[in-house]
C-alpha positions in Angstrom: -12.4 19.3 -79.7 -13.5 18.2 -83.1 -14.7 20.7 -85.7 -17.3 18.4 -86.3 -18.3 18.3 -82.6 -21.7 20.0 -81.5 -20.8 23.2 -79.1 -22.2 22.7 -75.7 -24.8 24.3 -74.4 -22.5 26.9 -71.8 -20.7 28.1 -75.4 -24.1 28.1 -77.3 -25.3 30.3 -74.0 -22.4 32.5 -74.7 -23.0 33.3 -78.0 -26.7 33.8 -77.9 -26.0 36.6 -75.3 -23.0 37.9 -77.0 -25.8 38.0 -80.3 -28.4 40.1 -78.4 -25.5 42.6 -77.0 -24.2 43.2 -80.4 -27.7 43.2 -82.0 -29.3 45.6 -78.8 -26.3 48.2 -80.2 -27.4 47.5 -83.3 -30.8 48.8 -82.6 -29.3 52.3 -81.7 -27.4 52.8 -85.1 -30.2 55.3 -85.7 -28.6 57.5 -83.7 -24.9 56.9 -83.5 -24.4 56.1 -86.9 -23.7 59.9 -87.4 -21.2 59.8 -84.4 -19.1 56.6 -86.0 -19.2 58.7 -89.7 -17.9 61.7 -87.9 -15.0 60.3 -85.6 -14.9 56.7 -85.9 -14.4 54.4 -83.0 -11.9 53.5 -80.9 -9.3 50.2 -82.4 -8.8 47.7 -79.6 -7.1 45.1 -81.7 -7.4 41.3 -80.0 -3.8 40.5 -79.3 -2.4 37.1 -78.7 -0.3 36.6 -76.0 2.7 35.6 -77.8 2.0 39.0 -80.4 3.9 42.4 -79.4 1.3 44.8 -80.4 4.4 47.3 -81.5 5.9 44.8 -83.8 2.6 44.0 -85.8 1.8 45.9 -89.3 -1.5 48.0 -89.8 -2.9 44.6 -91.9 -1.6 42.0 -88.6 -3.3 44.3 -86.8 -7.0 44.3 -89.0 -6.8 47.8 -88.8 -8.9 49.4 -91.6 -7.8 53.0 -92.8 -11.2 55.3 -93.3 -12.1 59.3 -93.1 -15.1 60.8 -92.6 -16.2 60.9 -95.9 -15.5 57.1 -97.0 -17.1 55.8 -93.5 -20.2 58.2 -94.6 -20.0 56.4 -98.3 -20.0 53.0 -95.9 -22.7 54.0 -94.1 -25.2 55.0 -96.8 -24.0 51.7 -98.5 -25.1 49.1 -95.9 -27.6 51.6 -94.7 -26.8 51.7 -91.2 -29.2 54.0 -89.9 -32.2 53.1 -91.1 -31.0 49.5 -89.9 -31.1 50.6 -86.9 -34.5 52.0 -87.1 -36.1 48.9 -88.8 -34.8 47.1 -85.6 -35.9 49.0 -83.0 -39.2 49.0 -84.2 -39.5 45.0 -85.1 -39.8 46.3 -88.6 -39.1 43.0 -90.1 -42.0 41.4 -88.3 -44.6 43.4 -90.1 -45.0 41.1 -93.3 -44.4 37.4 -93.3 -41.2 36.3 -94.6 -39.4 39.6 -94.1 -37.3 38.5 -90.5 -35.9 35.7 -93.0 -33.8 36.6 -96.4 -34.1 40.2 -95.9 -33.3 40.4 -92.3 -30.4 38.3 -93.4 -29.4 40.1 -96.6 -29.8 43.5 -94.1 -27.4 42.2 -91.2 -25.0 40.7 -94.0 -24.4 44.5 -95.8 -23.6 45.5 -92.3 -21.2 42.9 -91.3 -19.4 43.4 -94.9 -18.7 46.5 -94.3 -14.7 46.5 -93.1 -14.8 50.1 -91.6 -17.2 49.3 -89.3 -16.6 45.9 -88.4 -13.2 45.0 -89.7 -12.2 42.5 -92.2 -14.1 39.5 -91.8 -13.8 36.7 -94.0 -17.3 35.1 -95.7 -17.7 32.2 -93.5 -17.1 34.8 -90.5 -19.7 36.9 -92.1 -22.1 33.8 -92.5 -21.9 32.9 -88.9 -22.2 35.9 -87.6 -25.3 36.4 -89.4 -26.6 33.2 -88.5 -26.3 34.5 -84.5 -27.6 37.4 -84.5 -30.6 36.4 -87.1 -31.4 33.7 -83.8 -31.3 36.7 -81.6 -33.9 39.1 -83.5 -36.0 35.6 -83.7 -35.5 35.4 -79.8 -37.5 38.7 -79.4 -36.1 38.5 -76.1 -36.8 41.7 -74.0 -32.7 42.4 -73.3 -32.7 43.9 -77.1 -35.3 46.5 -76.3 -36.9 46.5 -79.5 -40.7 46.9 -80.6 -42.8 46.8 -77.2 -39.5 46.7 -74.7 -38.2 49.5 -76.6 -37.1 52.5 -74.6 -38.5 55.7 -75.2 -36.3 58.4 -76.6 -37.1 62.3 -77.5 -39.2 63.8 -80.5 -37.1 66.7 -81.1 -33.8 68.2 -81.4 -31.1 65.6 -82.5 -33.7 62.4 -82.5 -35.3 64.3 -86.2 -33.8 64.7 -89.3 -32.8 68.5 -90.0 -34.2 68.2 -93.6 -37.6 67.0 -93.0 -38.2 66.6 -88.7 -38.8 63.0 -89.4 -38.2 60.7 -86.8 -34.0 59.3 -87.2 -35.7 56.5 -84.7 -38.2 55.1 -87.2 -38.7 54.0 -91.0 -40.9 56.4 -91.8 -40.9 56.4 -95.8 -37.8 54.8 -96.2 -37.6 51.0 -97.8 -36.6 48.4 -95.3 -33.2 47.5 -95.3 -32.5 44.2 -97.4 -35.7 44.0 -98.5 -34.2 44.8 -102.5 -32.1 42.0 -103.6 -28.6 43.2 -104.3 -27.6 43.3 -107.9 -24.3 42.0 -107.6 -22.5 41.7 -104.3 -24.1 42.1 -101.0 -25.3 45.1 -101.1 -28.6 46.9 -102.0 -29.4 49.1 -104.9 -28.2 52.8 -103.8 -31.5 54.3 -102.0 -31.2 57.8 -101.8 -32.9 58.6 -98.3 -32.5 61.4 -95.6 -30.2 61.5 -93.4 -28.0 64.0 -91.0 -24.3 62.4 -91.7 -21.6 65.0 -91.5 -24.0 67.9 -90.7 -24.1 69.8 -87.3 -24.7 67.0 -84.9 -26.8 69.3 -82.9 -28.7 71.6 -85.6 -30.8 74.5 -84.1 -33.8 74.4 -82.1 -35.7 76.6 -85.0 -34.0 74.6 -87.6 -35.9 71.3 -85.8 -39.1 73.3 -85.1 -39.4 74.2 -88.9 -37.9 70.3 -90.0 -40.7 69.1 -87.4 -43.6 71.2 -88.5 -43.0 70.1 -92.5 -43.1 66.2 -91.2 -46.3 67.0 -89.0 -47.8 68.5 -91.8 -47.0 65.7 -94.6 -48.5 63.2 -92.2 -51.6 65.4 -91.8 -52.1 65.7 -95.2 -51.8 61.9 -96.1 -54.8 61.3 -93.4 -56.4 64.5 -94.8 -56.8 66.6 -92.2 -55.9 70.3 -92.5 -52.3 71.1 -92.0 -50.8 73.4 -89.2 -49.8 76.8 -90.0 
């Protein structure tokens, strides 16, 4: 096959539905961003079948070394979570022109981040972009985002322990990509809430106090009287 050749339509099938998969997971980095920061994942390196996985360095193997606390840098950095939000809720469809460079500048932070999805190389990054940009465009119902969404709790582990804000939506923080970087890929550093390395699951008191704070900022900025 020529590099030059179009793909066929069964490959171009293929990767359209290998987009929404990875984008659908995407859509849930809300939530297990703070499980990757804590532990990690699980390397599965692609081997060829003349490779011996057991003869093969660390670098043959694209393994990228990372701890808790550089994989929590990495995720503030791209801003993983609140990626995840902004795609579950369609976020980049609520003013023209953001499901275009900052959509794109969002995906492309992620995918340059090596702990979480290895070390790609630009043109990798590019394409990969280019895919899964098609599949938020699709709005096809397999990603479950804005109306298809699935319903998930209001309480407990689904709120920030700071504030009870929702981890599931924006809420007051920026929209990923939506600052051009300075230099590089990635955004100016946002400083936003968030429950890395903390108890995964906080107290119920903890929550009810977090939640009571968020109900009462959001009654305030419609001005009705806060709860007490």
């Amino acid at each position: 096959i020529r590099a030059s050749a179009p793909i066929s339509w069964d490959h171009a099938s293929e990767l359209f539905h290998a987009a929404v998969t990875v984008l659908r997971t995407l859509g849930w980095a809300w939530r297990w961003a703070e499980w990757w920061v804590k532990w990690g994942d699980n390397w599965e390196p692609l081997i060829e079948d003349h490779q011996n996985e057991a003869d093969m360095t660390d670098e043959e193997l694209k393994k990228v070394p990372s701890t808790p606390e550089s994989r929590c840098a990495d995720a503030r950095r791209c801003r993983l979570a609140a990626f995840g939000a902004a795609l579950r809720n369609r976020d980049y469809d609520k003013e023209s022109g953001d499901d275009k460079a900052p959509l794109e500048r969002a995906l492309k932070a992620v995918l340059s981040t090596p702990s979480l999805v290895g070390p790609l190389k630009s043109k990798e990054i590019d394409f990969y972009v280019t895919w899964l940009a098609l599949a938020y465009h699709s709005k096809s119902s397999q990603l479950f985002f804005g109306d298809d969404k699935i319903p998930v709790a209001n309480d407990s582990f689904c709120l920030h322990t700071a504030d009870g804000s929702p981890k599931f939506e924006l809420g007051e923080r920026p929209l990923p990509g939506k600052n051009r970087p300075e230099k590089g890929v990635f955004e100016p550093t946002v400083d936003e809430v968030d429950d890395f390395l903390t108890d995964s699951l906080p107290s119920l008191r903890v929550h009810s106090e977090g939640k009571k704070k968020w109900k009462n900022m959001k009654s305030s900025e419609h001005g009705s009287e806060p709860n007490t």
